[in-house]
N, C-alpha and C positions, 0 to 999 in steps of 0.2 A: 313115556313122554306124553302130556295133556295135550290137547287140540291147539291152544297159545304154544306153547311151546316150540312145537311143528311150525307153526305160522309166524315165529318170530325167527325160525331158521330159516324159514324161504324169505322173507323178505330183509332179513341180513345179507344174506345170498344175490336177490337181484340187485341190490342198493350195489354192494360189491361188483359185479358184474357192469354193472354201469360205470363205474369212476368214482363213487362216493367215498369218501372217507368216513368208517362210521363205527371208529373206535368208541364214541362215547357213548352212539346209542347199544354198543354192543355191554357195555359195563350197565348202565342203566337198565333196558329195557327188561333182565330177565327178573329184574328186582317186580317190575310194574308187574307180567303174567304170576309173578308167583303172588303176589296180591291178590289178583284178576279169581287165581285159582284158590288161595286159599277161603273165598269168600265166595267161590261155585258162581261167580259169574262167567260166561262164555264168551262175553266179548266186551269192548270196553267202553265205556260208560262216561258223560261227561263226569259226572259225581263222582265216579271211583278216579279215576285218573289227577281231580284235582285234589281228592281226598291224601294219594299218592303221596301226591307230587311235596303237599305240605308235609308230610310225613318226613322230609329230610332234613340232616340235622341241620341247629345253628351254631356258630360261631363261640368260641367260648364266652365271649362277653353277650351271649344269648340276643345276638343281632342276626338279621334272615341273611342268609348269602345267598348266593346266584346256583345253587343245587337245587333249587325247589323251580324256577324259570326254565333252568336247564332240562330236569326230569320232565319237565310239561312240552318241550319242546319235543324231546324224543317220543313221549307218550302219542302225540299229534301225528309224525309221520307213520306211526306205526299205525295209530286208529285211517289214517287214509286210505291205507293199504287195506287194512281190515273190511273198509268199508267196499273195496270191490269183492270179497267173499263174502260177507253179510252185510247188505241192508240194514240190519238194524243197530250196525255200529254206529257208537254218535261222537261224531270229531271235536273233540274241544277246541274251541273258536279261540281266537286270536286276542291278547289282551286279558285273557283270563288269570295268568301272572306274570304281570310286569316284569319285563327281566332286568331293566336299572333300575337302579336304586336313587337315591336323592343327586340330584343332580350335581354335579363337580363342576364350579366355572372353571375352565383349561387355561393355561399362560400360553398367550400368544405371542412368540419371539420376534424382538424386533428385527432389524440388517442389524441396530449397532449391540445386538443381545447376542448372536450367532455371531458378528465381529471378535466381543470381549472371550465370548468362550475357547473360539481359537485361536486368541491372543493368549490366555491361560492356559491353554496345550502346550503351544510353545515354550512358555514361560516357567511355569512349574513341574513339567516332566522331562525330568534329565537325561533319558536315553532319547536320541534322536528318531530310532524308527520307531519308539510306541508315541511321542508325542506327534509326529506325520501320522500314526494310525486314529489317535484319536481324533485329527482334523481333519483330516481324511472320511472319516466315518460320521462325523457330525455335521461335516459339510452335505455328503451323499444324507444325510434322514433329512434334511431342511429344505434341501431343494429336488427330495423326489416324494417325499411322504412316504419310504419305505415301513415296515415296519419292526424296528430293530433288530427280531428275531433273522428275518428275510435277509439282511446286511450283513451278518453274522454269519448265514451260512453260503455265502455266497461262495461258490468255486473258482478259480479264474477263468476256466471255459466257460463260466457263463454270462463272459463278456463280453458281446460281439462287437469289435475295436469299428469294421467297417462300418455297421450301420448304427452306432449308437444305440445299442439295445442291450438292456439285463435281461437275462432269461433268469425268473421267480420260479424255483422248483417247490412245488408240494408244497404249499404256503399254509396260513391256518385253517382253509377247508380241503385241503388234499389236492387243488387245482393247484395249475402253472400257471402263467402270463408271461407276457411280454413288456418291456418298463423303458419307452425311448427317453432319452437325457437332454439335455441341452448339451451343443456342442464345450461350454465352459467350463461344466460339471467332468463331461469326459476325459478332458487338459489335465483337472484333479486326478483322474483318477490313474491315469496314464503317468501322470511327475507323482504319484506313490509306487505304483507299481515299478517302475525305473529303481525309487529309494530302495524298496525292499528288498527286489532283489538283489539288489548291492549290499545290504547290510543283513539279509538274512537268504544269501544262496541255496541255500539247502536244508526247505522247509519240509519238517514232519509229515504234513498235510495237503491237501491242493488248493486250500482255504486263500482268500484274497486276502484280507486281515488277517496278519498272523500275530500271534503272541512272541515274545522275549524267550519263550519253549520253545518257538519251531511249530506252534499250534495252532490254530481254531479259538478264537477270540470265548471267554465265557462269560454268560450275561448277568450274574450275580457282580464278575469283575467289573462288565463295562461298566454296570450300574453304579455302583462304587466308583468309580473313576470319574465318571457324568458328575456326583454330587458334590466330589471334593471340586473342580471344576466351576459347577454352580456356586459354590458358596465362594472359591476363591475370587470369583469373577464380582461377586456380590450381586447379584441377577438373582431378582423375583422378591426382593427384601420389601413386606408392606404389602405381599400381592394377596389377594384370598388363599389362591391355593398356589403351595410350592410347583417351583418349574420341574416337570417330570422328564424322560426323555419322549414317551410316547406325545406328550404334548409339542414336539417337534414336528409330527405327522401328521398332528391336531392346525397347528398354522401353517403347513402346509394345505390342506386343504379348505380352508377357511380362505387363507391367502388368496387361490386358484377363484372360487367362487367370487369373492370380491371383485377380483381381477375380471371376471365376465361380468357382473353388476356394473363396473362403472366404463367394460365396452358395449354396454348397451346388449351384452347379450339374449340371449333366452334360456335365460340359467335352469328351468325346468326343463326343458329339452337335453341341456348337456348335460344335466346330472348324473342320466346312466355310462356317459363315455368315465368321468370322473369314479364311479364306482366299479370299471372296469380297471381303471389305474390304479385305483387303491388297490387292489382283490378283495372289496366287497361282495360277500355271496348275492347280494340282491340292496339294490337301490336305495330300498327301506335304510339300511343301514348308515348309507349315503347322508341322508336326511335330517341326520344329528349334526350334522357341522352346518347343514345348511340351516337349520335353524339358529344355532351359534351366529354364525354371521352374521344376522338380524339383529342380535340382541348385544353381541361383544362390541366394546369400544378396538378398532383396529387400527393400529401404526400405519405408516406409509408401507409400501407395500416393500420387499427386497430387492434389489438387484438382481439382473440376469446374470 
């Protein structure tokens, strides 16, 4: 075992010990020291690491994906770490590869655009408890900004009925949170929970969204189901870019920000509470929508 080697198992090891989730830098990184090593360099370098990072494949229509931004990402924490056992590691700096790609303007859902959708649940899905699950579920990503995956796996204990709280287990960075609702959201989600257990007592799973299985909702299906939905509805026809579901998460937050623009708030100040709600790992992130909002034409805002 080379000297990297060693040094990316200790510092796999503290990252774990702390809470990190850090499956990806674990597939990644041993690619970057075998690099590092096969070219007898001893530590890592801004050159070699972006040399790396470009070194991953593209797409088969030979377009760059998000593997070469990624690799550069994990190369960074690892060189920090390096840099407290040698000095003369050199951290590749921020922006060195852009990790978006050209920018995608988002559909921002109106009230009467999240109206038509769960009017289409209703209307074109003939079992009663999957068309309550779909409005059910559509309703919850519009007015909390979850992020579909998180909704998906929600449990029913992770619902605290007394104080309006979702507990977010193990989200996309390995963290929890806590998700408070509006009390009208919870009404929803309480006259589903009633339906279902009525109509499916004895579910497979402890999943809140259950499937027509007795199951844990899957997101290839909901996907599918969101788009025949969209297009039944006829929603986003003429728009740049087609309505996504994630762009439900996308007007929700945009929404929220507008909504303290026009109370006079101090929208730089609350941005970190707002990238707490989302589970944003860091603010930066935050900042994508906040500049959206600046530049997107946006509807009346929704209803409470």
């Amino acid at each position: 075992m080379s000297a990297l080697e060693r040094a990316l198992a200790g510092y796999l090891q503290l990252r774990h010990s702390l809470g990190h989730e850090m499956a990806e830098a674990g597939r990644l990184l041993p690619g970057l020291v075998a690099y590092l090593d096969a070219r007898g360099l001893p530590m890592v370098t801004i050159e070699a690491a972006l040399a790396w990072a470009q070194q991953a494949p593209k797409s088969p229509a030979g377009q760059v994906t998000t593997i070469g931004p990624r690799r550069m990402t994990a190369a960074r924490g690892f060189a920090r770490y390096l840099s407290g056992i040698d000095a003369s590691t050199e951290v590749p700096p921020l922006g060195l590869m852009p990790r978006r790609g050209p920018w995608r303007q988002p559909f921002i859902y109106t009230s009467a655009d999240i109206g038509m959708l769960l009017e289409a649940a209703g209307r074109t899905i003939v079992s009663p408890l999957r068309a309550a699950t779909y409005q059910t579920l559509i309703g919850l990503l519009a007015a909390s900004g979850l992020r579909i995956g998180e909704a998906i796996k929600l449990d029913r204990s992770d619902i605290d009925w007394a104080q309006s709280v979702l507990l977010i287990r193990e989200s996309k960075f390995g963290k929890s949170r806590l998700v408070p609702l509006h009390p009208s959201c919870m009404r929803a989600l309480g006259d589903y929970a009633r339906l279902r257990d009525q109509l499916q007592p004895r579910p497979a799973e402890p999943a809140f969204f259950v499937s027509l299985n007795r199951t844990r909702l899957l997101y290839p299906v909901v996907q599918l189901t969101f788009r025949h939905l969209i297009d039944n509805a006829g929603i986003g026809a003429g728009a740049p870019s087609p309505p996504r579901l994630h762009d439900l998460r996308h007007s929700f937050a945009v929404r929220t920000l507008l909504g303290w623009y026009r109370a006079g708030e101090d929208v730089q100040a609350k941005i970190p509470s707002l990238s707490t709600y989302l589970g944003h790992r860091e603010p930066a992130s935050t900042y994508w929508y906040y500049s959206d909002s600046r530049v997107i034409p946006i509807p009346a805002p929704l209803p409470a």
